[in-house]
C-alpha positions as CSV (number, residue, x, y, z in Angstrom):
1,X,2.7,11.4,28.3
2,X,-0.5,10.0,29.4
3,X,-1.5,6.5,28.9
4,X,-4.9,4.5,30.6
5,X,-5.9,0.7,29.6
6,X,-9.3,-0.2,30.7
7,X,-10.8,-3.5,30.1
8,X,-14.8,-4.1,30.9
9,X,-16.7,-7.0,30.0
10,X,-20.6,-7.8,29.6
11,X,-22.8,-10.1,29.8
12,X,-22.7,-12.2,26.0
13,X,-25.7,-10.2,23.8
14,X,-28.2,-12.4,22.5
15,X,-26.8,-13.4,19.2
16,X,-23.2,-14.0,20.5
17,X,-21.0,-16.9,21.3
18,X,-21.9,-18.6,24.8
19,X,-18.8,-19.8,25.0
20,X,-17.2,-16.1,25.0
21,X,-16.9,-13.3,27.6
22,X,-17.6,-10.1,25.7
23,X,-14.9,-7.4,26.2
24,X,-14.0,-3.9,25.4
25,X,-10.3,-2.7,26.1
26,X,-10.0,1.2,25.6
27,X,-6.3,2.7,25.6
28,X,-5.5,6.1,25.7
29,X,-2.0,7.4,23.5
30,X,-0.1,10.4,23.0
31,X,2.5,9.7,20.4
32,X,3.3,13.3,20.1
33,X,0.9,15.0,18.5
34,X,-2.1,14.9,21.1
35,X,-3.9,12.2,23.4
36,X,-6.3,9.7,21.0
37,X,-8.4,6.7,22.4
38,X,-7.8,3.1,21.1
39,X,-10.4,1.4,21.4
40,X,-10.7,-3.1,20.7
41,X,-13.8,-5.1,20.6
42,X,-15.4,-8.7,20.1
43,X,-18.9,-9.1,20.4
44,X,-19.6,-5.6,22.4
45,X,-22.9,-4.5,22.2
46,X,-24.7,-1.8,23.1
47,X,-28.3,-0.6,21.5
48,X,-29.4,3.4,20.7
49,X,-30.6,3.6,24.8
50,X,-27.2,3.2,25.8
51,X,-24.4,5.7,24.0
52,X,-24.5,8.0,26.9
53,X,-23.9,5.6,29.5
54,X,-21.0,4.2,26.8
55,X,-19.3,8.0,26.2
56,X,-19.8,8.7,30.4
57,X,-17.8,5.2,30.5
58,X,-15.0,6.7,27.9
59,X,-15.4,9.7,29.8
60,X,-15.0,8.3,33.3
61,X,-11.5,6.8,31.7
62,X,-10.2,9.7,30.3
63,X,-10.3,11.2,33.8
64,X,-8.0,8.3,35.3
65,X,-5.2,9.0,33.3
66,X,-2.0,8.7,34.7
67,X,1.1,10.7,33.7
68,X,3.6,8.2,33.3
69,X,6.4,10.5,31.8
């Protein structure tokens, strides 16, 4: 089985909390049936000039998987 956790943070957007560090923690599964991403958020944002760089990201941590059977 393969299984990844990365965390990244951001600078808080605009409309956030100031008091908060925004983070996105993305875990990668394989209960059996296939690998599937997890993915948790607060306050992560990112506008239409910046899905790319967010699926090379999820890409980038699909490729530092670790076989940990």
């Amino acid at each position: 089985m393969k299984a990844i956790r990365q965390t990244y943070t951001q600078e808080m957007h605009c409309c956030g909390p100031i008091d908060e560090e925004p983070e996105l923690i993305v875990e990668f599964h394989d209960g059996g049936g296939g690998e599937y991403v997890v993915i948790h958020a607060k306050d992560w944002a990112i506008d239409d000039k910046d899905v790319d760089e967010f699926c090379a990201m999820i890409k980038e941590a699909v490729s530092g998987c670790v076989d940990i059977s």
